[in-house]
N, C-alpha and C positions, 0 to 999 in steps of 0.2 A: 504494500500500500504506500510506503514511503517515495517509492519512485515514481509513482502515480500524479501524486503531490510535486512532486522533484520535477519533473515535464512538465507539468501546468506551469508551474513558476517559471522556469524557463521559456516557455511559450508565449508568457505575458507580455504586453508592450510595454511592462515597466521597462525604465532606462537600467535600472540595476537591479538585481537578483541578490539576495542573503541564503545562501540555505545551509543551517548547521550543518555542520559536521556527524554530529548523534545519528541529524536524519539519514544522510548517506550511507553510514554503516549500519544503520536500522537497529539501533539502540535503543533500548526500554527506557525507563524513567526511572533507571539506577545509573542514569547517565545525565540527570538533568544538571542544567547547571544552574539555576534560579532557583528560591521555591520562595515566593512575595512572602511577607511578614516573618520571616524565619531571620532572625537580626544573626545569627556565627551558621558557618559551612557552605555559606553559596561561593560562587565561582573557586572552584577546588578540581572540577572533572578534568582531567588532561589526556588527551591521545597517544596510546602508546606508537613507536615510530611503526611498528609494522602493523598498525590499522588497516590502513588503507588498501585495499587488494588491488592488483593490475585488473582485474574487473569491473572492479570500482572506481577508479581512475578511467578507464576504457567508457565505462557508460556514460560519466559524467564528459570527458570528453567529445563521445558523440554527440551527445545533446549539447553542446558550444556550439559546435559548427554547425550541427543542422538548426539551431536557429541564432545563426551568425552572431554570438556572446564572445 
């Protein structure tokens, strides 16, 4: 489903695109990095370096160029 998502936004005519990182590797909400009213522990998640798959990289790459990003 996260990719689903991941395409819409890219598809959008916004001028820029945000799309977490969480969402890409399709990460639960043991990866969140917020949680509003919680004052100690937010921004703490960090990406281990070999997250990222050549997959993952590869899809988000396609979707750049097929809609010119």
């Amino acid at each position: 489903m996260n990719w689903v998502f991941i395409q819409t936004l890219m598809a959008s005519v916004a001028d820029t695109v945000l799309i977490p990182l969480q969402d890409v590797l399709g990460l639960g909400s043991e990866a969140r990095m917020n949680v509003p009213a919680r004052p100690d522990g937010n921004w703490q998640w960090r990406m281990r370096p070999d997250s990222l798959s050549a997959e993952n990289a590869a899809r988000l790459r396609g979707l750049a160029k097929m809609y010119d990003r």
